[in-house]
C-alpha positions as CSV (number, residue, x, y, z in Angstrom):
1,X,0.0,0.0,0.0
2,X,1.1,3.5,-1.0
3,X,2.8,5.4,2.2
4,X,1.3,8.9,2.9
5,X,3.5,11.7,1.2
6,X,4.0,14.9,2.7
7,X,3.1,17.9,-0.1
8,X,3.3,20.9,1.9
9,X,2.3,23.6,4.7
10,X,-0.3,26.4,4.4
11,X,-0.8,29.2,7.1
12,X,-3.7,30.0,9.0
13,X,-5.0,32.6,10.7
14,X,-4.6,32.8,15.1
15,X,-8.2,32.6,15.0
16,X,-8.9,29.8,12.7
17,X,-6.7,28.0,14.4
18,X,-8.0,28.7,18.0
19,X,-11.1,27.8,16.7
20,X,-9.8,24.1,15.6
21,X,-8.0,23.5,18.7
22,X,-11.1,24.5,20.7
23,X,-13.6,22.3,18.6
24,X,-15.5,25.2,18.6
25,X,-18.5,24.3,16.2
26,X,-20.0,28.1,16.0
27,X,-17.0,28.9,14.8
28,X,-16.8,26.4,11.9
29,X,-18.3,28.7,9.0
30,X,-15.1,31.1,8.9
31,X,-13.1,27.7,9.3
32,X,-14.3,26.7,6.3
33,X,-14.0,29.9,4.0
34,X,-10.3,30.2,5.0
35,X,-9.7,26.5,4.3
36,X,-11.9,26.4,1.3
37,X,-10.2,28.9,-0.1
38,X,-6.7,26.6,0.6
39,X,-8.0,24.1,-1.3
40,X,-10.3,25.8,-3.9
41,X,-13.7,24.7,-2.3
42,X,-13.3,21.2,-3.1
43,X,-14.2,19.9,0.3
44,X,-17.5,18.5,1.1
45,X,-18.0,18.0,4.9
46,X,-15.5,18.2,8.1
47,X,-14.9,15.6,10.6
48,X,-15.1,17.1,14.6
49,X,-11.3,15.6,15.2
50,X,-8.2,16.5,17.4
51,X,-6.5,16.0,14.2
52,X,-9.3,17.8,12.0
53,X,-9.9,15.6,9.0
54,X,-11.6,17.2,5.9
55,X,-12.6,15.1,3.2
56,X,-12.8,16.4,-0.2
57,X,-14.7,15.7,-3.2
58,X,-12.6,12.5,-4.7
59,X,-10.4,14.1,-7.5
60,X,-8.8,11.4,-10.0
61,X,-9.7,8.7,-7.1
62,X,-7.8,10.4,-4.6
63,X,-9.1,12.5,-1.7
64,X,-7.0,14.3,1.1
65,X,-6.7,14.9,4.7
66,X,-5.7,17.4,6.8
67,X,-3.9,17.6,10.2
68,X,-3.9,20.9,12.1
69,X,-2.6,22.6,14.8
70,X,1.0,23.0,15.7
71,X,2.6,26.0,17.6
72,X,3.0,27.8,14.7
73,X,-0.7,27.8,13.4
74,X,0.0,25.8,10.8
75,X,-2.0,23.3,8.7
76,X,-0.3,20.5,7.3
77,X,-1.9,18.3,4.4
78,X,-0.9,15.4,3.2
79,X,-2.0,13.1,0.0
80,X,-3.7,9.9,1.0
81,X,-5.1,7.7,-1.7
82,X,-8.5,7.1,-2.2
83,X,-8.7,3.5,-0.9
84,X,-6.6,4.2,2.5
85,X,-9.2,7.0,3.6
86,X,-12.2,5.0,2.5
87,X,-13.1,2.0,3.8
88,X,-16.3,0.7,2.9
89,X,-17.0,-1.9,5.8
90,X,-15.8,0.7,8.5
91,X,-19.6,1.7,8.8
92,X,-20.1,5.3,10.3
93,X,-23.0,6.7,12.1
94,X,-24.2,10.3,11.4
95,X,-24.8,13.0,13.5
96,X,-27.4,15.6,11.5
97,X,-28.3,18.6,13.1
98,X,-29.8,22.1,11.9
99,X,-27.6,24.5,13.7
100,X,-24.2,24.3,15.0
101,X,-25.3,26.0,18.3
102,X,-27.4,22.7,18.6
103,X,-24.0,20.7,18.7
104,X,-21.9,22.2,20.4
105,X,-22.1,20.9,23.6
106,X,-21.6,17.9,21.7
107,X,-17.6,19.2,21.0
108,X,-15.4,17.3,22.9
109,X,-17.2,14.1,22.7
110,X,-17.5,14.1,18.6
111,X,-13.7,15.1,18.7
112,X,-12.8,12.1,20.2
113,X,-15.1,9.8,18.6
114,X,-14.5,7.5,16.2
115,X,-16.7,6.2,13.4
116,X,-19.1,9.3,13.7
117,X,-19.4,12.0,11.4
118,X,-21.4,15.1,11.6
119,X,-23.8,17.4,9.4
120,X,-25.0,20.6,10.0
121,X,-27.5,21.5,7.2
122,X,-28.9,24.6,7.7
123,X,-32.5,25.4,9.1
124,X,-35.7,24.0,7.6
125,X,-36.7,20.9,5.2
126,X,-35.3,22.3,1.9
127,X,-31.9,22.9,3.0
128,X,-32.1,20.0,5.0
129,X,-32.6,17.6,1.9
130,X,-30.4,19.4,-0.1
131,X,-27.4,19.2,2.1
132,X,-28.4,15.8,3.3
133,X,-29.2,14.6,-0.2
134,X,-25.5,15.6,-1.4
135,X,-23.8,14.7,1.6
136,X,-25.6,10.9,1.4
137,X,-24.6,10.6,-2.3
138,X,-21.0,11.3,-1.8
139,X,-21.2,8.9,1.8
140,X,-24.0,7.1,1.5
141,X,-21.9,3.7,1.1
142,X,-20.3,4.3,4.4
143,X,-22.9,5.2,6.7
144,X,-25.3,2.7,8.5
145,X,-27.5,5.0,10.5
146,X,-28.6,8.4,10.9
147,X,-29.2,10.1,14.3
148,X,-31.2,13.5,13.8
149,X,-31.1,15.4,16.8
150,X,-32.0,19.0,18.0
151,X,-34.8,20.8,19.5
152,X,-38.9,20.9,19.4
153,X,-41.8,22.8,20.0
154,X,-44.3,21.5,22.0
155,X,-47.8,21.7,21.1
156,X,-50.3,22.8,24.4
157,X,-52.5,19.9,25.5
158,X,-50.0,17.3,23.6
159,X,-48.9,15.7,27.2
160,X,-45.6,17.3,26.3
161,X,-43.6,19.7,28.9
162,X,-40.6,22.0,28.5
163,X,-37.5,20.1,28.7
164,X,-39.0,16.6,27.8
165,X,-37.0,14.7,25.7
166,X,-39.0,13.3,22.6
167,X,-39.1,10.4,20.5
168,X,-40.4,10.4,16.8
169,X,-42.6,7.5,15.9
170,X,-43.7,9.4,13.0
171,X,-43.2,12.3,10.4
172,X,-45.4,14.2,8.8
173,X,-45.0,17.4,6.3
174,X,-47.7,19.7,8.6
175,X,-47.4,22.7,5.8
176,X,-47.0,20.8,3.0
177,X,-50.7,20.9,0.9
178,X,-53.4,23.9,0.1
179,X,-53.8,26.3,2.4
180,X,-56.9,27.1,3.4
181,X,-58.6,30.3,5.6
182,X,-59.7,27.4,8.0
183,X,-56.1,25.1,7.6
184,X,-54.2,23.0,5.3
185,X,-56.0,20.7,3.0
186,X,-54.1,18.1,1.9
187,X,-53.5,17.1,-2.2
188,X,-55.2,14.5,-4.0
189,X,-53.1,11.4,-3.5
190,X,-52.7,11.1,-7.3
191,X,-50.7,14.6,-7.0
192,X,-48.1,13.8,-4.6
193,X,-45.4,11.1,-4.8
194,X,-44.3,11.7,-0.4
195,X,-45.5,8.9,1.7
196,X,-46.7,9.7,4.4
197,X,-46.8,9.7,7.2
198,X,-43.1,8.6,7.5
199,X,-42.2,6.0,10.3
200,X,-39.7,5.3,12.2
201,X,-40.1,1.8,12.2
202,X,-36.1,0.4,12.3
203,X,-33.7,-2.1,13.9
204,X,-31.9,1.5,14.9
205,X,-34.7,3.1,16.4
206,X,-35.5,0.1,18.5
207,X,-32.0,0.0,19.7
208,X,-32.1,3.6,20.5
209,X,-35.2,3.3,22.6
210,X,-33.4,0.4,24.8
211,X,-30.4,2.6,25.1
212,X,-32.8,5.1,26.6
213,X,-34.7,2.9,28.9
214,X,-31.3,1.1,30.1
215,X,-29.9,4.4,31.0
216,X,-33.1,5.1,32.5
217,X,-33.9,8.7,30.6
218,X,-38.0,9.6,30.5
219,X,-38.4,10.0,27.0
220,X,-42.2,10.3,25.2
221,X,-42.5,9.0,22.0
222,X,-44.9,11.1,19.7
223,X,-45.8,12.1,16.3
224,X,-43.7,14.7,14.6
225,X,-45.0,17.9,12.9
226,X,-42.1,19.3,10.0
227,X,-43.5,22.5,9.3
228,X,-41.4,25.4,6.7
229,X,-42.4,28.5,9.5
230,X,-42.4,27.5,12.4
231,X,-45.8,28.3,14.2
232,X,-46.5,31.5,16.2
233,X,-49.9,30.9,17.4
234,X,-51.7,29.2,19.9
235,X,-54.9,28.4,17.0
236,X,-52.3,27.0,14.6
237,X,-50.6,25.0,17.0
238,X,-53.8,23.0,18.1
239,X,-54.9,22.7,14.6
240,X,-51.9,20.8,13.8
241,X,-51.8,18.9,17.0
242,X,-55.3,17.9,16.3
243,X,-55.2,16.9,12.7
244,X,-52.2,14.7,13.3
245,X,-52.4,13.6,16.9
246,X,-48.8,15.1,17.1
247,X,-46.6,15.9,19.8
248,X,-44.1,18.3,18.4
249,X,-43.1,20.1,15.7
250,X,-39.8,20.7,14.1
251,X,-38.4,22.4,10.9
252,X,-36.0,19.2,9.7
253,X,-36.9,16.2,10.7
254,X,-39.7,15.2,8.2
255,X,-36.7,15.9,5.3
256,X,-33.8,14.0,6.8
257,X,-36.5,10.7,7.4
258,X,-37.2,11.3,3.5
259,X,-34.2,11.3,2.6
260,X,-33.2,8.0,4.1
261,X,-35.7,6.7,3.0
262,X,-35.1,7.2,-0.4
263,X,-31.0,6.2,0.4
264,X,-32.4,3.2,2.7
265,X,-30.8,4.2,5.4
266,X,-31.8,4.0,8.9
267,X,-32.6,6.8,11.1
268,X,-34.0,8.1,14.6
269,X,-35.2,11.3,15.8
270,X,-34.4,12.8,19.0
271,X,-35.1,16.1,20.3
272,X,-35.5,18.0,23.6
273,X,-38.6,20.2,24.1
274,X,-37.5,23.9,24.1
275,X,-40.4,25.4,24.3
276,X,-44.5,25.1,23.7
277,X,-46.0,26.2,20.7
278,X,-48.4,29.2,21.4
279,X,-49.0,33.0,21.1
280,X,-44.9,33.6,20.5
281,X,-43.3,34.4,23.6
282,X,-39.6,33.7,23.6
283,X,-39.0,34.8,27.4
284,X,-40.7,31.7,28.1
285,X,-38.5,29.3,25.8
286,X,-35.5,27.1,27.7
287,X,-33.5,26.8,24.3
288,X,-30.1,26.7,26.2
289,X,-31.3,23.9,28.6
290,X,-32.9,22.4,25.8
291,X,-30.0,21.9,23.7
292,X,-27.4,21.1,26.5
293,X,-30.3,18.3,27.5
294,X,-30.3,16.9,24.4
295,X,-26.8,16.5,23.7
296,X,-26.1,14.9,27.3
297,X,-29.1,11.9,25.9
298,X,-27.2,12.3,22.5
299,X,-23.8,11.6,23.7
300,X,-25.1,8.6,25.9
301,X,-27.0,7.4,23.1
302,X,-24.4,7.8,20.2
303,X,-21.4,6.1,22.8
304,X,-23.8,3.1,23.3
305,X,-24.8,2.5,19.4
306,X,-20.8,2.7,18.4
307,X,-20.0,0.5,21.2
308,X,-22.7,-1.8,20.1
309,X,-22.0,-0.9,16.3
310,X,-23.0,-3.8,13.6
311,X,-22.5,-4.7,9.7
312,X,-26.1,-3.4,9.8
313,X,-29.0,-2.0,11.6
């Protein structure tokens, strides 16, 4: 097999670099201009890693990785052929999230983990499928479950509480039809090609649920709402609780279970309860407890499944 070779050092920025060495995931979209423009924007994705690993889009059957940070701020790259960095039965499980705020908490756990990756796809279903969709086509081979985590919006009257963490046993496009004065009236089946609703109906979901109860974390599980605006009113939020006996609502989840469905791929959805849906009053919310909630389940969960990791789910 073909040793690495060394092809060179690039400077970086002080604060690039602090923001490597820290893991610092809010930090990540100036990480990734100044590298990108290293490398002419040919990098997909980057791995949470002491040693930061950035895979780029395969180039004549070779891709690259990255070490960073010595003393001197520098980033080192080196030339590794395709078939030492990619290793098809080294299955991967993958983190997707909407925000890096969501994650962050999440730092020093992914940085030390191995056979994760993460994705942070931007807010709401459109971005979400795009950047999942791309992301899956490029990875898809190596990655034997998705784990979509993040925060919710509880509908009044659902059984749900601030802070509760929720399970999805379904996911359903809330917005997604003709709007109506009185609500949204769904198309004629003929019109639409998106099954729904979309269940969560998997070897990895079960195995996430007895990770849950055998760590003996309260979780509900519940119907999920994917909605394009999240809702601002107390009236909308019981119309949608009502016409889908759901517990939640999210702006992402409904597109990542699409997605793997369509890659079959497994997935679960997880997310902690930030704050309930009604007249919009965001002195009310917990997001901070919310998300640093969900990423002490998440870690827990994510340790167990890569302990427990299998050819398949």
């Amino acid at each position: 097999m073909k040793e690495i070779e060394d092809v060179g050092k690039f400077h970086i920025p002080d604060d690039v670099a602090a923001a490597v060495q820290d893991h610092k995931a809010g930090l990540l979209p100036l990480f990734r201009r100044k590298l990108g423009n290293l490398v002419r924007r040919q990098f997909v994705m980057i791995r949470f890693k002491i040693k930061i690993r950035v895979h780029l889009v395969p180039i004549y059957g070779d891709w690259y990785e990255f070490s960073c940070c010595d003393a001197e701020n520098t980033l080192t790259f080196q030339f590794v052929p395709y078939y030492q960095v990619l290793n098809h039965e080294a299955k991967m499980l993958l983190v997707v999230i909407a925000t890096e705020n969501e994650i962050q908490p999440l730092g020093e756990f992914i940085a030390e983990a191995e056979r994760l990756d993460v994705l942070v796809t931007g807010m709401g279903p459109v971005a979400t499928a795009a950047s999942l969709g791309s992301y899956l086509a490029l990875h898809g081979s190596r990655i034997n479950g998705v784990i979509n985590i993040g925060v919710a919006g509880a509908y009044v009257d659902s059984g749900l509480a601030l802070l509760d963490i929720c399970f999805a046993k379904q996911e359903v496009l809330g917005d997604f039809g003709i709007c109506m004065q009185d609500g949204i009236q769904d198309f004629d089946p003929g019109l639409s090609k998106i099954g729904m609703p979309l269940l969560f109906d998997n070897d990895l979901a079960l195995q996430t649920k007895s990770i849950l109860n055998g760590h003996s974390i309260a979780f509900k599980s519940v119907n999920f709402v994917t909605v394009n605006c999240c809702t601002g009113t107390a009236v909308r939020g019981e119309y949608f609780r009502k016409k889908y006996a759901a517990g939640c609502e999210n702006m992402e989840g409904g597109a990542v279970a699409m997605v793997c469905k369509n890659f079959k791929i497994p997935c679960v959805e997880l997310r902690c309860v930030s704050n309930m849906v009604e007249d919009r009053n965001t002195l009310k919310w917990k997001l901070a407890e919310a998300v640093e909630k969900m990423c002490r389940v998440a870690e827990l969960v994510l340790q167990q499944l890569m302990q427990d990791a299998s050819p398949h789910y």
